[in-house]
N, C-alpha and C positions, 0 to 999 in steps of 0.2 A: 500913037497913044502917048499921052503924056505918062511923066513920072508916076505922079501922084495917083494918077488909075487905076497904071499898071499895079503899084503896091496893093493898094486896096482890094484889089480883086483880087490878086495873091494870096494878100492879107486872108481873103475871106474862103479863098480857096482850103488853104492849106487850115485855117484855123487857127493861125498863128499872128498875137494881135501884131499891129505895122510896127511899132517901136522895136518888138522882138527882132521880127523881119530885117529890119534894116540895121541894128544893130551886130545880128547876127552874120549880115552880107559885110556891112562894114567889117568886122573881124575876119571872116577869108579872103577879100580881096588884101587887106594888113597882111597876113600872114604868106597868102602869095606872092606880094610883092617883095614878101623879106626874105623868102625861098627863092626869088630871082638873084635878088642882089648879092645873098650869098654866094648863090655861084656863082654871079661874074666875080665876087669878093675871090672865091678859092679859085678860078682861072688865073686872074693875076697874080697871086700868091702861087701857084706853081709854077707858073712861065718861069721865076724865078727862083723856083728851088725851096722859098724861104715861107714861114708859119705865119710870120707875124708885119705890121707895118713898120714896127722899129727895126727891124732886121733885114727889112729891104732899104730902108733908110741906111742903115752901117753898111752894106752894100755899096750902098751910092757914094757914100762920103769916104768910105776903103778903095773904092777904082773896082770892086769886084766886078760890080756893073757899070756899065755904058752912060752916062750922065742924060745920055739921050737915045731911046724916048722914055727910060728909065723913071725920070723924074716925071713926067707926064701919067704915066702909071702908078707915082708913087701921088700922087695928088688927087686922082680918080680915085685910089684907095681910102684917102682920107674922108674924100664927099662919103663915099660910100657909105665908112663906118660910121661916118656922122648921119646918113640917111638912115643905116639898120639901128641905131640909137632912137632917132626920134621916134620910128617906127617902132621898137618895142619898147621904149615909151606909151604912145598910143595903144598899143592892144593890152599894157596892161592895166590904164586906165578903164578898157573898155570891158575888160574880162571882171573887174574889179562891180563895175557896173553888175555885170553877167550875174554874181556871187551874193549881190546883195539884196538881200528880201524886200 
């Protein structure tokens, strides 16, 4: 069944016009996806003891840590925070949506 079907019939099922629908889907899979990256965010951020991204940085630039694969972790860290940014970015555009008559 294609996309467009499937909503419609959802749509018609539930009573809920498609816009809402898909709007609504777009917001927990966003918000899923930012509860995943969190955690792998706080896995790395334990591995190393440390809260934050600068502080595993002073790590790295102190000798506390290993240069390697330290710094590889220390770069996944950065996509990350820069993907959980854009991401709540996006939901709160789309929440914003949600709120307005």
């Amino acid at each position: 069944m294609e996309a467009a079907t499937a909503l419609r019939i959802v749509s018609q099922r539930l009573g809920i016009p498609e816009d809402t629908l898909v709007r609504e889907g777009l917001i927990s899979y966003l918000e899923a996806r930012k509860r995943a990256l969190m955690a792998e965010r706080f896995e790395i951020l334990s591995r190393y003891g440390v809260h934050s991204t600068e502080e595993l940085r002073g790590r790295i630039e102190s000798g506390a840590s290993p240069e390697h694969p330290t710094w590889e972790d220390y770069i996944e860290l950065v996509n990350l925070e820069d993907e959980l940014r854009m991401l709540e970015d996006q939901l709160c555009e789309l929440q914003m949506v949600r709120t307005t008559p």
